[in-house]
C-alpha positions as CSV (number, residue, x, y, z in Angstrom):
1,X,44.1,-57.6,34.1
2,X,45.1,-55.5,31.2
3,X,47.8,-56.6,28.7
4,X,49.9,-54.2,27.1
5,X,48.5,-55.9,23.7
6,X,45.2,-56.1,24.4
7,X,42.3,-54.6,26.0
8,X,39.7,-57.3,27.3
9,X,36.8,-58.4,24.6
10,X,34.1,-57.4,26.9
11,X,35.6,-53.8,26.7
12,X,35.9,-53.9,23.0
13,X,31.8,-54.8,22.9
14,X,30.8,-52.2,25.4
15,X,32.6,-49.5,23.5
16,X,30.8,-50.8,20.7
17,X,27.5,-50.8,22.0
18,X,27.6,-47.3,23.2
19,X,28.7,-45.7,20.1
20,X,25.9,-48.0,19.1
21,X,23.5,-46.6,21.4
22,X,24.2,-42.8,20.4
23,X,23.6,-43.4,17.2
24,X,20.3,-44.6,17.6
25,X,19.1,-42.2,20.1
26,X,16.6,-39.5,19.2
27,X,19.6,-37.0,19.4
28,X,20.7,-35.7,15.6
29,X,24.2,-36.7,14.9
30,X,26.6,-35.0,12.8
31,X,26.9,-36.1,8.8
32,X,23.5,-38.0,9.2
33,X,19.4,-37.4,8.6
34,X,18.8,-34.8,11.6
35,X,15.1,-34.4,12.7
36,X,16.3,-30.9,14.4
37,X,18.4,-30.1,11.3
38,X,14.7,-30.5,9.6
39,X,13.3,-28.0,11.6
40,X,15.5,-25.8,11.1
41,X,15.1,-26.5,6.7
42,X,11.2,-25.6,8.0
43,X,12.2,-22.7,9.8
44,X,14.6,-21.3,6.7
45,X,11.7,-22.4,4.0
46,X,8.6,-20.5,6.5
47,X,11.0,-17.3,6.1
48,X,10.9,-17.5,2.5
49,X,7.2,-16.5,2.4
50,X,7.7,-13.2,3.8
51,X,9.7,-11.6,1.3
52,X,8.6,-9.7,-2.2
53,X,9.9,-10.1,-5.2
54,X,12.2,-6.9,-5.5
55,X,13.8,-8.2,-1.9
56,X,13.9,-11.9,-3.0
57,X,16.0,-10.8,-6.4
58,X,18.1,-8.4,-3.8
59,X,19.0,-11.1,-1.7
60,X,20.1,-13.5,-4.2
61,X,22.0,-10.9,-6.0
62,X,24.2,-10.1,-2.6
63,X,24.5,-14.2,-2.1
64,X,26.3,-14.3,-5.4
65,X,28.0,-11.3,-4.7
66,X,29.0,-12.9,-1.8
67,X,32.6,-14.5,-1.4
68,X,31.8,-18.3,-0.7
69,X,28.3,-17.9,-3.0
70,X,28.3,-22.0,-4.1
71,X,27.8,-22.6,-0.4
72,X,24.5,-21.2,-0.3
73,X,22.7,-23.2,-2.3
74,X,19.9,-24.1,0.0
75,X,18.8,-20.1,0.3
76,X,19.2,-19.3,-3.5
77,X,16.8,-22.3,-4.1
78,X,14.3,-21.3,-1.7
79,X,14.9,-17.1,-2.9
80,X,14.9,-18.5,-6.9
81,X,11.4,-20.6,-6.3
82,X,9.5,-18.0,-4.3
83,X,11.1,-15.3,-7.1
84,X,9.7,-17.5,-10.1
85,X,6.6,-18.0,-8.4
86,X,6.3,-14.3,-8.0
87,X,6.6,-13.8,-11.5
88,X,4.6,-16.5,-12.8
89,X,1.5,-14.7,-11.0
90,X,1.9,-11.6,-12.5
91,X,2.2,-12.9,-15.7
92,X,-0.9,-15.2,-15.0
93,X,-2.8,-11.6,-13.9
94,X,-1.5,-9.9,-17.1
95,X,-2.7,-12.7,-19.3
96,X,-6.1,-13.3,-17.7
97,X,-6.6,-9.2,-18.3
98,X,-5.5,-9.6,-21.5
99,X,-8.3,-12.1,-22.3
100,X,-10.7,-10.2,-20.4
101,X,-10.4,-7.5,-23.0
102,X,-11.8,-9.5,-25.3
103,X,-8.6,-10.7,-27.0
104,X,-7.7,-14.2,-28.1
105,X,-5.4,-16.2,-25.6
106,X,-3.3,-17.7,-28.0
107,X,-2.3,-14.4,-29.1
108,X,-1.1,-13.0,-25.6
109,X,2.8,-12.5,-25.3
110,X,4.3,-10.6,-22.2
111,X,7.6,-10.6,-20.8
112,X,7.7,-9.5,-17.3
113,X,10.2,-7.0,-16.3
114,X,12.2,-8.9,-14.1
115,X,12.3,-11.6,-16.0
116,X,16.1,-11.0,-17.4
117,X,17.4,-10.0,-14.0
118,X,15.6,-13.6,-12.7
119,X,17.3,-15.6,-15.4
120,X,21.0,-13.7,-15.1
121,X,21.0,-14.3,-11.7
122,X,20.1,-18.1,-11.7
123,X,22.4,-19.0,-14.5
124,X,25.2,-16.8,-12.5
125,X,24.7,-18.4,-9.2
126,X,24.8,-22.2,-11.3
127,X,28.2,-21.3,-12.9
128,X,29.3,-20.4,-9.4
129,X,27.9,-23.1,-7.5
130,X,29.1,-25.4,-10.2
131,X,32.6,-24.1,-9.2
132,X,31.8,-24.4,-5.6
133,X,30.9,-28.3,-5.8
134,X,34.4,-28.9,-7.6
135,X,36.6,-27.0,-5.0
136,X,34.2,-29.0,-2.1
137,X,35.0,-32.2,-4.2
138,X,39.0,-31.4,-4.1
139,X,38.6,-29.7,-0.6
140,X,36.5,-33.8,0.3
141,X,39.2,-35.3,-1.7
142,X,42.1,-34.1,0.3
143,X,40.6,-34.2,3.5
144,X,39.9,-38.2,3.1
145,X,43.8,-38.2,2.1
146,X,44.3,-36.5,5.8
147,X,42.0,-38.8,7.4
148,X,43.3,-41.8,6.1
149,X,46.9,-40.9,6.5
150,X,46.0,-40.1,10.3
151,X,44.5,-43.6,10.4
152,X,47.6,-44.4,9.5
153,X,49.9,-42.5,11.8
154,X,47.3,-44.6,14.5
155,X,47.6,-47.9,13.6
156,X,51.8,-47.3,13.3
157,X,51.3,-46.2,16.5
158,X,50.3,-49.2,18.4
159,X,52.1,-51.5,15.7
160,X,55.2,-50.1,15.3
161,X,55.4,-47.6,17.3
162,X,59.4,-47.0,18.1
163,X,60.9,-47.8,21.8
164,X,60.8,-44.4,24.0
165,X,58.1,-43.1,22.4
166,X,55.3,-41.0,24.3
167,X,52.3,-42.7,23.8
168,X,49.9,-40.4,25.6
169,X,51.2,-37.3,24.0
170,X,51.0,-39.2,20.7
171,X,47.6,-40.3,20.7
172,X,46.7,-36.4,22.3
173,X,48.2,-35.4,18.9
174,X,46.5,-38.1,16.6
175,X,43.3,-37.0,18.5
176,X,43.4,-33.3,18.2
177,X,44.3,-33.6,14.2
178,X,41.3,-36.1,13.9
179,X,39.3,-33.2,15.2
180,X,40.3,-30.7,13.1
181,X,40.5,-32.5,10.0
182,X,38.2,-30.9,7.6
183,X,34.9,-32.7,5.7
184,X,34.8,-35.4,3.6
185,X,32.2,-36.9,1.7
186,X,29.2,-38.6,3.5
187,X,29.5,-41.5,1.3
188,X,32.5,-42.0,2.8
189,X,32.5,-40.5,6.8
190,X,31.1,-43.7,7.7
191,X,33.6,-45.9,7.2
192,X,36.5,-43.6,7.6
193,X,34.6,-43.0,11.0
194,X,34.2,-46.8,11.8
195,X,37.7,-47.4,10.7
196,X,39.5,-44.4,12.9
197,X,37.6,-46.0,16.2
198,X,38.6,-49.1,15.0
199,X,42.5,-48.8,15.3
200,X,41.4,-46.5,18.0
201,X,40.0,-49.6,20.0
202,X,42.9,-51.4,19.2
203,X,45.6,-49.1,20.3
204,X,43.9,-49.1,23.7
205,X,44.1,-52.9,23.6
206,X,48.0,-52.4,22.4
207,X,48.1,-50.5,25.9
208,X,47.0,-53.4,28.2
209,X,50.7,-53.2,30.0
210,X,50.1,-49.5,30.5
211,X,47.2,-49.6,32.7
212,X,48.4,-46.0,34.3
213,X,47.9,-44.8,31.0
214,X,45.0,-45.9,30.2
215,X,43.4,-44.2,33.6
216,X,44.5,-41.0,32.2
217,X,42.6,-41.1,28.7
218,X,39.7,-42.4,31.0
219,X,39.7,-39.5,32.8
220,X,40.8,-37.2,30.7
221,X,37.5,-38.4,28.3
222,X,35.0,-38.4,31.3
223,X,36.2,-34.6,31.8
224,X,34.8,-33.8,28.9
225,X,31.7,-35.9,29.1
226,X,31.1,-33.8,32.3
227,X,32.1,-30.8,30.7
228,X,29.3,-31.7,28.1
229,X,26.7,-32.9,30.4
230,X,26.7,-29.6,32.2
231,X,26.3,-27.5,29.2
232,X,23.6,-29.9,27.9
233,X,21.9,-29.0,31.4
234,X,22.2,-24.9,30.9
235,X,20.5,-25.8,27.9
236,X,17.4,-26.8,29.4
237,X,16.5,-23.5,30.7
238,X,17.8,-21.5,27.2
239,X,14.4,-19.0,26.5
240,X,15.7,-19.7,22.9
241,X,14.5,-23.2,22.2
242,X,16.2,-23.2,18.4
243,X,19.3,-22.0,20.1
244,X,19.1,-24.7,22.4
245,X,18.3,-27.3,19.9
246,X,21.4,-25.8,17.8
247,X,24.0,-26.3,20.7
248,X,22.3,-29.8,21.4
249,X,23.2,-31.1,18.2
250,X,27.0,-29.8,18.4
251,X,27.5,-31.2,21.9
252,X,26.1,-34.4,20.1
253,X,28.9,-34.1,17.9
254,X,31.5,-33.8,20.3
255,X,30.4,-36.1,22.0
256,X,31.0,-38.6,19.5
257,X,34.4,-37.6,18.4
258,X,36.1,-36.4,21.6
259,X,34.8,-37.9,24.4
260,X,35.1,-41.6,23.8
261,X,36.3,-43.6,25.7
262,X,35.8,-44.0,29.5
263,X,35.9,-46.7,31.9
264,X,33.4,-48.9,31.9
265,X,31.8,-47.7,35.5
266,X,31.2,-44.6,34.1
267,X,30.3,-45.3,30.4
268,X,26.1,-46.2,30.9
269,X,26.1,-44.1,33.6
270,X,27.3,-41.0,31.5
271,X,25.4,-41.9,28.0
272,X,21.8,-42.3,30.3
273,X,22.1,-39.0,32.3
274,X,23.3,-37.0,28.8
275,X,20.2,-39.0,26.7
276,X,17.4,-37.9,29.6
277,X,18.8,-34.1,29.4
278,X,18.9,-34.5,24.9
279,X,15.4,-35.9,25.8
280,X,14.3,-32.8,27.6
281,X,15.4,-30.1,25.6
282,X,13.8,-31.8,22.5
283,X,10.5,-32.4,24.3
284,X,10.6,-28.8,24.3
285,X,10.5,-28.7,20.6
286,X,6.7,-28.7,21.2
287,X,7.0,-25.5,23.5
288,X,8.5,-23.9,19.9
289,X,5.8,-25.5,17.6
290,X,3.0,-24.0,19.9
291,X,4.7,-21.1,19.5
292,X,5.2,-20.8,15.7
293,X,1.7,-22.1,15.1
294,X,0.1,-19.2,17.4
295,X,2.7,-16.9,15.2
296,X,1.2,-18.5,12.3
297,X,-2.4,-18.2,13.2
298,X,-2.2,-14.9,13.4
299,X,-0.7,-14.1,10.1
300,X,-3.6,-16.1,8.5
301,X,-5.8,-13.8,10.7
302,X,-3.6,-10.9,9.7
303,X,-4.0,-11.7,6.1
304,X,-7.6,-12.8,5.5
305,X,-8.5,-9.3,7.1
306,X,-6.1,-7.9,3.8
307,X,-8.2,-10.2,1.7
308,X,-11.5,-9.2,3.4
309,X,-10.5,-5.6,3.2
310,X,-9.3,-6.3,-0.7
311,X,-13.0,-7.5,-1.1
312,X,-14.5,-4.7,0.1
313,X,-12.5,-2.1,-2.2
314,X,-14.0,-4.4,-5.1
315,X,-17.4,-4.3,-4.0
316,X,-18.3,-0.5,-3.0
317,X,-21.6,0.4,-1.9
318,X,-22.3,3.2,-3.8
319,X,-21.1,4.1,-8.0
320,X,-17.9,4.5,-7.4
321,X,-16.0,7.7,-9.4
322,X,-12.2,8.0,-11.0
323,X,-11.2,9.3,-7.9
324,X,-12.2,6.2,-5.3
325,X,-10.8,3.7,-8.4
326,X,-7.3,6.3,-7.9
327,X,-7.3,6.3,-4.1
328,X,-8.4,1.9,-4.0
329,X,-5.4,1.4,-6.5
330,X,-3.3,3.0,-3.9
331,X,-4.5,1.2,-0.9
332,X,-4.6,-2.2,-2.6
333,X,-0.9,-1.9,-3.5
334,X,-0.3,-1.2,-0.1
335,X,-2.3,-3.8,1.3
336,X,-0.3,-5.9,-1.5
337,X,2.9,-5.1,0.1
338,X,1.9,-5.9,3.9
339,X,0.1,-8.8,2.9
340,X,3.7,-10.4,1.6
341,X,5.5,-9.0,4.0
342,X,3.2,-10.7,6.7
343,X,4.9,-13.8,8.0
344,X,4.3,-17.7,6.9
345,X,0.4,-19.1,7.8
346,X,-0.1,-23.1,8.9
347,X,1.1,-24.8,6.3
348,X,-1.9,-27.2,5.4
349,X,-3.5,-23.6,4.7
350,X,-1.1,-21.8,2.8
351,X,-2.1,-22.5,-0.5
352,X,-5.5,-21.8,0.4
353,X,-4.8,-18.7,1.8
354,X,-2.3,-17.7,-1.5
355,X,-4.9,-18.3,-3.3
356,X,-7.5,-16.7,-1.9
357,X,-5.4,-13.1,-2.3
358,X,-4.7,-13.9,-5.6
359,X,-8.5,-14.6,-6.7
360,X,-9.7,-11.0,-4.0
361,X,-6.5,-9.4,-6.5
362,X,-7.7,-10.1,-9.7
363,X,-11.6,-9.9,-8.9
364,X,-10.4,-6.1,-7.9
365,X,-8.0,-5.3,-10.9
366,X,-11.6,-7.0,-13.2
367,X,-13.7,-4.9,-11.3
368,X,-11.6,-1.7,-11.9
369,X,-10.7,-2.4,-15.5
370,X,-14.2,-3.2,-16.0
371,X,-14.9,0.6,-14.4
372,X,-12.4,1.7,-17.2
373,X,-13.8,0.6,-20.2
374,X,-17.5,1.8,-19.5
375,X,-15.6,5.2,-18.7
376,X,-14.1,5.5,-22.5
377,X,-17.8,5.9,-23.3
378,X,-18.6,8.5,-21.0
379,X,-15.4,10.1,-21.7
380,X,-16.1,10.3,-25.6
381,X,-19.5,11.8,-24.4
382,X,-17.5,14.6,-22.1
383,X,-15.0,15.4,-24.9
384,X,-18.2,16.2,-27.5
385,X,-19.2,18.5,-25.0
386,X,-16.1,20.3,-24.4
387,X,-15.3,20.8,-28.0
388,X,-19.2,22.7,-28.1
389,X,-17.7,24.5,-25.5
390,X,-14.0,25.5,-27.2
391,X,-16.2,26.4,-30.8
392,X,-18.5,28.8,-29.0
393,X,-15.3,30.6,-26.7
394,X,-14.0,30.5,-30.6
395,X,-17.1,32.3,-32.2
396,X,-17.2,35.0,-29.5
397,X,-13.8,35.7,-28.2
398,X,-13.8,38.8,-30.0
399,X,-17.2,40.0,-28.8
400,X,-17.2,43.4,-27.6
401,X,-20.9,43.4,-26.2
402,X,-19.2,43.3,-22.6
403,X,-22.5,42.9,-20.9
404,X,-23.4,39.9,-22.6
405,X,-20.0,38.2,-23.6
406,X,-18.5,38.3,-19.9
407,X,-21.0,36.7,-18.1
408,X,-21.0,34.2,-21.4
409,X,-17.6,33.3,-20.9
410,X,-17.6,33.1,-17.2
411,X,-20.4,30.4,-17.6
412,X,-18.6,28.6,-20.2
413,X,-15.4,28.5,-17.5
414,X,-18.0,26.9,-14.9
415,X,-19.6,24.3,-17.5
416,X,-16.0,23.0,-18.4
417,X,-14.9,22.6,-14.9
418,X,-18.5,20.3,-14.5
419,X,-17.6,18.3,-17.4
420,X,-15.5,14.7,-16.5
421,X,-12.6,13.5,-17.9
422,X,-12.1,13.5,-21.6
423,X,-9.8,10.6,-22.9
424,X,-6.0,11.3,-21.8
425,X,-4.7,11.9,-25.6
426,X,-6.9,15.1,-26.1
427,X,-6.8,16.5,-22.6
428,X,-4.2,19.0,-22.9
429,X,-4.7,19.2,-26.7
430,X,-8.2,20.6,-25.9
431,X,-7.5,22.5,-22.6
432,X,-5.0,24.6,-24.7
433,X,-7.3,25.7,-27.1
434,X,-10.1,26.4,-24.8
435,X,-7.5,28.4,-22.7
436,X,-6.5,30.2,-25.8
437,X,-10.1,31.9,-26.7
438,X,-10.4,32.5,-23.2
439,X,-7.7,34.4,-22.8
440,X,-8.0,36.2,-26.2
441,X,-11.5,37.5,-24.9
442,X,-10.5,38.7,-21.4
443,X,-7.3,40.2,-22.8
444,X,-8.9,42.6,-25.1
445,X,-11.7,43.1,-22.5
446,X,-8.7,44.4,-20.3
447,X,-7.2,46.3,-22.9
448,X,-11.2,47.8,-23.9
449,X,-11.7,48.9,-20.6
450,X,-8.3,50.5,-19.5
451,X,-9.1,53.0,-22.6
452,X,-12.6,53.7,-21.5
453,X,-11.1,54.1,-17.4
454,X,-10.9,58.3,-18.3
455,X,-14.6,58.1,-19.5
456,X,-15.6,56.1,-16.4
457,X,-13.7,59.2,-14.3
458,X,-16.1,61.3,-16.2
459,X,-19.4,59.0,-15.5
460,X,-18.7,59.3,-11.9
461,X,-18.4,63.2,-11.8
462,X,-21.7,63.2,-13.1
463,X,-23.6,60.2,-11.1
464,X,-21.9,61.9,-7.8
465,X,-24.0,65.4,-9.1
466,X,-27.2,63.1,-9.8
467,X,-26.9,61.6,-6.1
468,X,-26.4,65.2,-4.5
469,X,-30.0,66.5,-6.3
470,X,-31.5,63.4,-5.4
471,X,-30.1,63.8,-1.7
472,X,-32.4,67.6,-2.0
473,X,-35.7,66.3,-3.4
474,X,-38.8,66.7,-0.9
475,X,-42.6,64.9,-0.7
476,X,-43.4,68.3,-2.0
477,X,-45.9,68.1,-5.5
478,X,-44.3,67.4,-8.8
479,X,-41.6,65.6,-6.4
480,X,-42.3,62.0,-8.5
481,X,-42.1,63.8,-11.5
482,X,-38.0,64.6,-10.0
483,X,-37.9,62.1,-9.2
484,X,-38.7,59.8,-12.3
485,X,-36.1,62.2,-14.3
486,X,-33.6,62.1,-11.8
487,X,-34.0,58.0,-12.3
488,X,-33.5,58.5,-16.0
489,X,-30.6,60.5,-16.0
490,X,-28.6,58.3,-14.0
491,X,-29.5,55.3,-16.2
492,X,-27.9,56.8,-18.7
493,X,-24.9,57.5,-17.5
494,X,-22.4,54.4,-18.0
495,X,-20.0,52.8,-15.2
496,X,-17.8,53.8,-13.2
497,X,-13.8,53.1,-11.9
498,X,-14.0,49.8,-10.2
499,X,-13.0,51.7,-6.8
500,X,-16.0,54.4,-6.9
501,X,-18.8,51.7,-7.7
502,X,-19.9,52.3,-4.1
503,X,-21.9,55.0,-5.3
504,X,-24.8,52.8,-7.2
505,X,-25.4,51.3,-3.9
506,X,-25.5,55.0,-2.1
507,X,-27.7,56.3,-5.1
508,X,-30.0,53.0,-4.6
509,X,-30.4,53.9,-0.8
510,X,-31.2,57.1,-1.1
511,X,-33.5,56.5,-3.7
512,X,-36.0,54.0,-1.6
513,X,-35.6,56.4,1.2
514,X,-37.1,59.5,-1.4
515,X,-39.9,56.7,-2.8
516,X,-41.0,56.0,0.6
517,X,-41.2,59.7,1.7
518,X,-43.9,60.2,-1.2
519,X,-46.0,56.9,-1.1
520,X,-44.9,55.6,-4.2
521,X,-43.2,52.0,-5.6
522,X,-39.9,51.8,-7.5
523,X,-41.7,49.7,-9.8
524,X,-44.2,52.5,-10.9
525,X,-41.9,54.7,-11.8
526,X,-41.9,55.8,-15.4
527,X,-37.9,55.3,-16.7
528,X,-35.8,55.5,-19.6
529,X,-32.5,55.0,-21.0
530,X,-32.5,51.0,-19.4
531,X,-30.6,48.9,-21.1
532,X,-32.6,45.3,-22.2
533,X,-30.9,43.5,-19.5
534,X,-32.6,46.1,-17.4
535,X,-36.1,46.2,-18.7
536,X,-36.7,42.4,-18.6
537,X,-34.9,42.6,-14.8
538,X,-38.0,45.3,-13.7
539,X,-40.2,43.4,-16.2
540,X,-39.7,40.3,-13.9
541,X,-40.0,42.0,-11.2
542,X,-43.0,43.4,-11.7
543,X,-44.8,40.3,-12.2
544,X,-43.7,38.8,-9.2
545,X,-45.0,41.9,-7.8
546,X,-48.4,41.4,-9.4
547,X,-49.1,37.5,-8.4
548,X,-48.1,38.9,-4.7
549,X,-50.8,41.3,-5.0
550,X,-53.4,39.3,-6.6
551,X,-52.9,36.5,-4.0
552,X,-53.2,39.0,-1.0
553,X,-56.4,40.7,-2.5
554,X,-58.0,37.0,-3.1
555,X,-57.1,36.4,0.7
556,X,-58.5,39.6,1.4
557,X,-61.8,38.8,-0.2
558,X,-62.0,35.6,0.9
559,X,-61.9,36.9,4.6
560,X,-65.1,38.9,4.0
561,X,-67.0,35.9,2.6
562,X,-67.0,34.7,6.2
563,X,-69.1,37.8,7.1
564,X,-73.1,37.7,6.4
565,X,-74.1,40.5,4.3
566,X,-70.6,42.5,4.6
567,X,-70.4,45.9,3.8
568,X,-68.7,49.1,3.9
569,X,-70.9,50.9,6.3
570,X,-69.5,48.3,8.6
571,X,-67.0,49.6,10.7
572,X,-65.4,46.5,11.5
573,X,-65.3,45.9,7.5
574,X,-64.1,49.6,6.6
575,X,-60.5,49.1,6.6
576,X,-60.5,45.9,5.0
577,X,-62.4,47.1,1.8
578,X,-60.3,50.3,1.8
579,X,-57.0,47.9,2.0
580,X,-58.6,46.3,-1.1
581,X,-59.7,49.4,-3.3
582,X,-55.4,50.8,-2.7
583,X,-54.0,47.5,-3.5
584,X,-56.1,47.2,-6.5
585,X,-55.3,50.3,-7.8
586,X,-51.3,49.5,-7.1
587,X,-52.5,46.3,-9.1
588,X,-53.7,48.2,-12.1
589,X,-51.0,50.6,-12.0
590,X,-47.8,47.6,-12.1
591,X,-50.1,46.2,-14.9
592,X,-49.8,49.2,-16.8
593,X,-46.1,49.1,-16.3
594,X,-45.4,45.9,-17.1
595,X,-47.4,47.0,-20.5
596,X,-45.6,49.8,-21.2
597,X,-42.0,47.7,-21.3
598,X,-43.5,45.0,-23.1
599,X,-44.6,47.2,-25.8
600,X,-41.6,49.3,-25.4
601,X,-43.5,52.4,-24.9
């Protein structure tokens, strides 16, 4: 039986045990070490590893910017280590270049760029947080003050609590404040907490005459251990295992601080069937490890193919030119960037794997610089060349021997375009006065030959007359004879507009046609007026024409030393040693040619 002063001791130790048993079940409580809370601190710190440095400096600046900035303490830390170690790399890669130019390492000093921005930020976000922690402190301070004075207003309220007054609306009250009542200090929730269901306990012994009351907060409680119970069971089919884990640990909460008490039928009964749910949903923690670790795996696979690939760049197969360095610079960078914006890798391997990119990085940026250096050589070599170049576009860009100048500087325009690179200070530098001479030389060419165009309208008056008395000439005799003067005229006549030149090819046609109608060779025909160019052209053409012929009569004659006794009253033979005699006297004749230039007869 139930006294209005006091609730049975069995009660008091059963409501004791259970808050005794939640709080050392497997199920995170609120204010205390949290195994799911951990996960999620893994979760948060695995997301740090997929962000670069410009991102990781962007978020904390928008933290700070941000109007409760203090409270994200946990985020800056993770965003200001992953940031320094950032920039403690580069300047790691900066310094080991630096001493792989030779240079001593005491002597290295470099600031990275960054570095300011790093610093303002963290010293911005201490002030602030600094700030933060003293308004928590108050914010604590006063919300112990709250607490205690609801304490209080509970212990009056089955001590001396006035006649008439509604205790069930009262305790609602006390309850729902108790609730709401902000943090305090987890040095001191404990034993405010212990304390609360303390007088708590001993109100509902105060209530012993009031056992209709009583029934009601029974009840009233069990609803919402119910209520809880069937979220808890949604829970276990939530495709979102952190979610469910989150919304665990807040019906955990409740749990404690709103539904307790109930009678003592339903108080094991409750606490087992919630536990065996709690216990469900966190065995399928394991479903979301499996499922981070395959996420993880393959990253690391993701990543060691950038490595591998990073390798490769470093190690080509063949000498590798300015243009693949230019084009693996590129593709390394962006390898760089989807390498750290690839997500975390196990964690045992994660140094390993860092690592790894870090040594592939620098091997590549030695390799490259390596490339570099032995190019200042070359380069040196290629400016020497191109300054020969610029002095002789100097000495003749005021030459006015157009048949000799313009194929010059047209070959001096294709030798500078073979040439490599020439050290980056001097490339214009050079290039401008090469461009210069070049231009000087075509310029007055232009301006040479636009005052000779009416003498060139002249030339092809009298080439078009030449053509026409070639066009008449027969296979009658003295027709060589024509034939050679005809020749000779038109070699002295000079060029032509740039529009009639199709007449040199017409004359050169009708020409081989006229040859061919009296027997004769172009070669063997007696010329004059060629320019030098032109003589050592038919001079070179005439000995090719002489080793052709000696070959074929050698083949000739070697053809009859199969034949036993062979002769020219052979009429199988005749032709053969007639074929000889004509192309021995062609012989003679191109020898005697080729004489004549060379002595300049």
């Amino acid at each position: 039986m139930i006294t209005e002063n006091n609730l049975s001791e069995n009660e008091e130790n059963k409501n004791s045990n259970e808050v005794s048993q939640e709080e050392t079940s497997e199920t995170p409580v609120p204010h205390g070490e949290s195994t799911h809370e951990d996960d999620a601190e893994h979760l948060e710190g695995d997301h740090a590893d997929d962000i670069s440095l410009a991102d990781a400096l962007k978020e904390m600046e928008t933290i700070i910017n941000s109007v409760n900035a203090g409270e994200n303490f946990k985020r800056f830390n993770q965003l200001k280590e992953k940031a320094g170690h950032y920039i403690h790399d580069e300047v790691e890669d900066k310094k080991h270049e630096y001493v792989e130019g030779g240079n001593p390492p005491e002597n290295f000093s470099y600031e990275h760029p960054l570095q300011s921005k790093f610093s303002a930020l963290v010293n911005i976000f201490r002030e602030k947080h600094d700030n933060y922690q003293k308004s928590q402190d108050e914010e604590q301070k006063k919300n112990l003050d709250h607490r205690q004075s609801i304490i209080e207003r509970l212990k009056n309220l089955y001590t001396n609590s006035e006649p008439g007054t509604n205790l069930f609306k009262s305790i609602r009250e006390i309850k729902e404040e108790w609730s709401k009542a902000g943090q305090v200090a987890k040095s001191e929730f404990k034993i405010l907490n212990n304390n609360y269901f303390h007088h708590l306990n001993q109100f509902y012994q105060m209530l012993d005459l009031n056992k209709e009351f009583l029934e009601q907060e029974f009840s009233h409680n069990l609803e919402k251990r119910q209520h809880i119970i069937a979220r808890a069971k949604e829970l276990e089919s939530e495709p979102v295992i952190q979610k469910a884990l989150n919304e665990l640990q807040y019906l955990h909460k409740l749990w404690k601080e709103e539904a307790e008490p109930v009678a003592e039928e339903f108080r094991e009964k409750t606490w087992e069937e919630f536990k065996e749910i709690s216990n469900k949903i966190h065995e399928r923690k394991s479903e979301l490890s499996a499922a981070i670790e395959g996420e993880q795996n393959d990253n690391l696979e993701k990543k060691n193919q950038i490595i591998a690939e990073i390798k490769k760049l470093s190690e080509p197969s063949e000498t590798p030119n300015h243009s693949y360095w230019q084009n693996s610079i590129k593709r390394v960078e962006d390898l760089r960037t989807e390498f750290l914006k690839t997500g975390s890798v196990p964690r045992k391997l994660s140094n390993q794997n860092w690592n790894d990119f870090k040594t592939t990085l620098r091997a590549f940026n030695t390799t490259k610089n390596n490339y570099y250096k032995s190019l200042k050589g070359s380069q040196q070599t290629n400016l020497e060349e191109k300054l020969k170049l610029i002095q002789t576009a100097q000495d003749n860009m005021n030459n006015e021997e157009w048949d000799i100048a313009v194929p010059l500087f047209k070959k001096l325009q294709e030798d500078w375009k073979k040439i490599g690179h020439v050290p980056k200070s001097m490339t214009n530098k050079i290039w401008d006065e090469f461009r210069d001479a070049c231009n000087t030389f075509f310029n007055n060419y232009r301006e040479k030959n636009n005052a000779s165009n009416d003498n060139w309208k002249e030339n092809y008056k009298q080439k078009k007359e030449i053509l026409e008395d070639l066009k008449t000439v027969s296979n009658d005799e003295g027709s060589i004879e024509r034939i050679e003067a005809i020749k000779t005229a038109w070699n002295n006549i000079g060029k032509v507009p740039r529009d009639k030149i199709s007449i040199n090819t017409e004359f050169n046609r009708t020409l081989r046609e006229k040859l061919k109608l009296n027997k004769i060779n172009e070669l063997e025909l007696k010329e004059e007026g060629l320019t030098e160019n032109q003589l050592t052209d038919k001079a070179r053409k005439i000995k090719s024409q002489i080793s052709d012929l000696e070959g074929e009569i050698v083949k000739l004659e070697n053809n009859l030393a199969f034949f036993n006794k062979p002769s020219r009253e052979n009429p199988l033979l005749r032709d053969t040693f007639n074929t000889i005699d004509d192309k021995k006297a062609h012989l003679e004749t191109l020898k005697q040619n080729l004489h004549n230039i060379i002595a300049g007869d």
